[in-house]
Kinemage of the C-alpha trace (Angstrom):
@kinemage 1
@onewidth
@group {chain A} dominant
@subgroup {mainchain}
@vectorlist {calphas} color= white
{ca unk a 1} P 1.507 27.909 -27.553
{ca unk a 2} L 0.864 24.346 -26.484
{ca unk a 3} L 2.203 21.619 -28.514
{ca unk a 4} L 0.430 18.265 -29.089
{ca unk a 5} L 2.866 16.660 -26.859
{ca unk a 6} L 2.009 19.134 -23.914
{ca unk a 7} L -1.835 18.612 -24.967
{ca unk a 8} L -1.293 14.737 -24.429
{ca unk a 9} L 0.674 14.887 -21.583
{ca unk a 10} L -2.116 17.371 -20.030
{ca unk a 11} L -4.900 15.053 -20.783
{ca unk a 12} L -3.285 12.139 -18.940
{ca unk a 13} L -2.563 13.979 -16.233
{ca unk a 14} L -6.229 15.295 -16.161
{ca unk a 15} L -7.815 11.706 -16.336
{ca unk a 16} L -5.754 9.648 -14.676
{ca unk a 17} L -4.480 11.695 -11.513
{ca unk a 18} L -7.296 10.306 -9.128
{ca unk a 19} L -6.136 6.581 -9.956
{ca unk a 20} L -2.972 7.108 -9.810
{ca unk a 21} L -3.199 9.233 -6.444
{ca unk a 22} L -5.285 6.514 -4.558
{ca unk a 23} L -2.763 3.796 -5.600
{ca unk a 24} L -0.021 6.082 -4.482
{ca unk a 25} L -1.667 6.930 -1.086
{ca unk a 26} L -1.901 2.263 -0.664
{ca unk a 27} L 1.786 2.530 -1.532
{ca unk a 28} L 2.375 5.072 1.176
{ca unk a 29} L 0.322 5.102 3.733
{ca unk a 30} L 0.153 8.939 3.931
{ca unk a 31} L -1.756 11.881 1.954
{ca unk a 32} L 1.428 14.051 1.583
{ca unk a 33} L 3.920 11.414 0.432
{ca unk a 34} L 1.615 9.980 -1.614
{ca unk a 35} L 1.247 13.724 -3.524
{ca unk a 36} L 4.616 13.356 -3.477
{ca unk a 37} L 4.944 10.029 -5.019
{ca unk a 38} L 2.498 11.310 -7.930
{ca unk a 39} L 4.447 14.216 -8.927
{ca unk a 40} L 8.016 12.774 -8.730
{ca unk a 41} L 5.982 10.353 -11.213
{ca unk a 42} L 4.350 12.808 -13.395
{ca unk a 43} L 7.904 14.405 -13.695
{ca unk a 44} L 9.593 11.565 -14.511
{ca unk a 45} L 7.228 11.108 -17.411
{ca unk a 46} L 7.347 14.767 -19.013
{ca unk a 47} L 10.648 14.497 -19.452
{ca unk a 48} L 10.249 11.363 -21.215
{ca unk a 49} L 6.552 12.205 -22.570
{ca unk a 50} L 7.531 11.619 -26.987
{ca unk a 51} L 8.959 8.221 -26.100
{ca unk a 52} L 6.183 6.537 -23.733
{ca unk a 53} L 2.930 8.838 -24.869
{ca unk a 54} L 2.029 5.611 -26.451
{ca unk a 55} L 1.633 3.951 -22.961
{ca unk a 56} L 1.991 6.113 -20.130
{ca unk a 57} L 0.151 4.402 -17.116
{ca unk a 58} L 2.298 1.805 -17.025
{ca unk a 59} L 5.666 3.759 -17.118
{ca unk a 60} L 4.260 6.425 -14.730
{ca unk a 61} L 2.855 3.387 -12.494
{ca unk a 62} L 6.308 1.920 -12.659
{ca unk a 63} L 8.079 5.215 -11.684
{ca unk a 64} L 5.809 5.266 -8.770
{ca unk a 65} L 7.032 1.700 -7.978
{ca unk a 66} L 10.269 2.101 -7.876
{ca unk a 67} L 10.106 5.751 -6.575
{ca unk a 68} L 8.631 4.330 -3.298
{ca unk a 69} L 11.081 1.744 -2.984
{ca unk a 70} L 13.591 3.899 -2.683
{ca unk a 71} L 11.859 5.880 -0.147
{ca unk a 72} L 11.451 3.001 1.804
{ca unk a 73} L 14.774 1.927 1.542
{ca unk a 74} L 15.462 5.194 3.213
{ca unk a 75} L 13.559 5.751 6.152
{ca unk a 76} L 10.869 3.865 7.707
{ca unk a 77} L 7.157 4.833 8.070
{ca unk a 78} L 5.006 4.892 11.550
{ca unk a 79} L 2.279 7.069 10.742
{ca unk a 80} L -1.113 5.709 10.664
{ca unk a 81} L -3.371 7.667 8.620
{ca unk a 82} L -6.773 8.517 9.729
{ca unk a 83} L -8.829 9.118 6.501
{ca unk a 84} L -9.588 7.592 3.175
{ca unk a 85} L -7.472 7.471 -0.143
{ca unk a 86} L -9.501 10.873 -0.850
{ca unk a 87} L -9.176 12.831 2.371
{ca unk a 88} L -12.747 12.074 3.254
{ca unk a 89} L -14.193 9.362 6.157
{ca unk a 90} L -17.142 7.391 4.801
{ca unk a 91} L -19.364 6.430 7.923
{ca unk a 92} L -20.336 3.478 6.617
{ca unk a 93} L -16.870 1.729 6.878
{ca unk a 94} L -14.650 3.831 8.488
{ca unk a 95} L -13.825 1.305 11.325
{ca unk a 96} L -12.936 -1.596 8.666
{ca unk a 97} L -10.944 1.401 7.016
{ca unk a 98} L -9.086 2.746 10.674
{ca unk a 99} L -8.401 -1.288 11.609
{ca unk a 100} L -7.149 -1.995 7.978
{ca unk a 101} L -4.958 1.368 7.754
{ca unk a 102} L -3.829 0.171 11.158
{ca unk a 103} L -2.388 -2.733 10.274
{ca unk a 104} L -1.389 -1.948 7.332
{ca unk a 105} L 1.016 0.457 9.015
{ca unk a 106} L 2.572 -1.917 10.878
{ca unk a 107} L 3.772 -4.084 7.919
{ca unk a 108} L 6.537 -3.261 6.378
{ca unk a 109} L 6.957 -0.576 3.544
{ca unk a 110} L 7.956 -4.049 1.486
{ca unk a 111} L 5.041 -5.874 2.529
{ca unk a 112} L 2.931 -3.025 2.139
{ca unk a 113} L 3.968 -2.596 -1.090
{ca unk a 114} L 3.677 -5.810 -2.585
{ca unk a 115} L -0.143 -5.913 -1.294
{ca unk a 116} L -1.014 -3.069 -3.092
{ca unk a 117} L -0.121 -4.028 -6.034
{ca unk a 118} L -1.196 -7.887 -6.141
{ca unk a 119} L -4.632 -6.874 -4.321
{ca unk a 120} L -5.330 -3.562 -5.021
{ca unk a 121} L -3.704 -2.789 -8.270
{ca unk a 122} L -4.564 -6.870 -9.000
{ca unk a 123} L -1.387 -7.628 -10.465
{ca unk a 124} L -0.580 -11.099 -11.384
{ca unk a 125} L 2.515 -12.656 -9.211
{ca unk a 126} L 4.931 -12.346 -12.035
{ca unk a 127} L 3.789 -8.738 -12.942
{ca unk a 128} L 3.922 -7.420 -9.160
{ca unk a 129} L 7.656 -9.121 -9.074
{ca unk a 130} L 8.608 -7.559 -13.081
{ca unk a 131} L 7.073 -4.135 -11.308
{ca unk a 132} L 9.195 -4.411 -8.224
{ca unk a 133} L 12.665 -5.765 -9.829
{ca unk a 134} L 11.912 -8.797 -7.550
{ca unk a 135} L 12.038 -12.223 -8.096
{ca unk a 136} L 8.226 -14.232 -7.882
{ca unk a 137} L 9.380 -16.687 -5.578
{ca unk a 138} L 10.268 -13.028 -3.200
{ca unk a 139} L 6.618 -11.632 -4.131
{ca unk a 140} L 5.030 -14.975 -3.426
{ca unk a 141} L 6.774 -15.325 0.141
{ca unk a 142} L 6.573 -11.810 0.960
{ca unk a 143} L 2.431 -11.980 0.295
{ca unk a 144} L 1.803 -14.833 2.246
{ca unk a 145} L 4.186 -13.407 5.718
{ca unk a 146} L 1.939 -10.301 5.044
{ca unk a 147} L -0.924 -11.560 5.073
{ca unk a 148} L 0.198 -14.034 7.853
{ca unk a 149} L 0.895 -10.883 10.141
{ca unk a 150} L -2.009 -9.397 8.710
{ca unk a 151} L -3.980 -11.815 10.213
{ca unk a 152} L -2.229 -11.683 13.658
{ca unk a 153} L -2.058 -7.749 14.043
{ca unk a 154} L -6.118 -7.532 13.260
{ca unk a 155} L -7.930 -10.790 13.558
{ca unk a 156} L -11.334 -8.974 12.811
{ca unk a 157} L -10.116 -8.308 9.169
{ca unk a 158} L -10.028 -12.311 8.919
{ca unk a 159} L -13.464 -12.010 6.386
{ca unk a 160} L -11.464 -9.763 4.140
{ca unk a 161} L -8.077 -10.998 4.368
{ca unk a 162} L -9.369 -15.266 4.126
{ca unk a 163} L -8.082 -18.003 6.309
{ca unk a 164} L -5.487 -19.294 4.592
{ca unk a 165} L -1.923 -18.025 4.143
């Protein structure tokens, strides 16, 4: 018999799997890890499901945070993936996608990280630094020497990334 706890827990996992998987992959860099990254999540949050069933995206995004700094902490990452967030290659822009997953492996998991969330996940300074443990001044200098390399490792993403540092 499934309890209403299970129930909820199921339906969060049901809707909210796809977002959380494509922000994992941007974390990552890499299909498999970023599987990886969900379901450490996703386990981290069942075992705490009656206190944070309230508001689970944000724990479970948070788990996911901190889950892939400590994999980064760890080892680094050289792989470049090929495909989109969804295992698919969209004609349209899958150059922009191979130059941009290009040099975003090259950055570091750090840099990488902090990217994600302030561009992708469009976190505010302070939030991306409360997400990471980090201080703002750290998130503000680490965005702008990513985006600075950014700019040096792929010059033809200068439309997307801006001029400016």
């Amino acid at each position: 018999m499934i309890t209403g706890d299970e129930a909820g827990f199921d339906a969060f996992v049901a809707g909210r799997q796809a977002a959380l998987s494509r922000t994992a992959y941007l974390l990552t860099g890499d299909h498999h890890l970023a599987q990886d990254l969900v379901q450490a999540a996703l386990m981290q949050a069942a075992r705490h499901w009656t206190r944070i069933h309230t508001s689970p995206e944000a724990y479970v995004r948070r788990a996911m945070y901190h889950q892939n700094i400590s994999w980064w902490r760890r080892r680094r990452f050289t792989e470049s993936p090929l495909l989109g967030h969804d295992g698919t290659a969209d004609a349209v822009d899958t150059d922009l996608r191979l130059t941009l997953d290009q040099a975003l492996a090259r950055l570091t998991a750090k840099q990488r990280t902090v990217l994600v969330l302030r561009f992708y996940e469009d976190l505010t300074e302070v939030e991306t630094a409360r997400a990471l443990d980090l201080s703002t001044s750290t998130v503000k200098s680490t965005t702008r020497h990513a985006l600075a390399r950014l700019r040096t490792l792929a010059p033809e993403l200068a439309d997307l990334i801006g001029a400016d540092a």
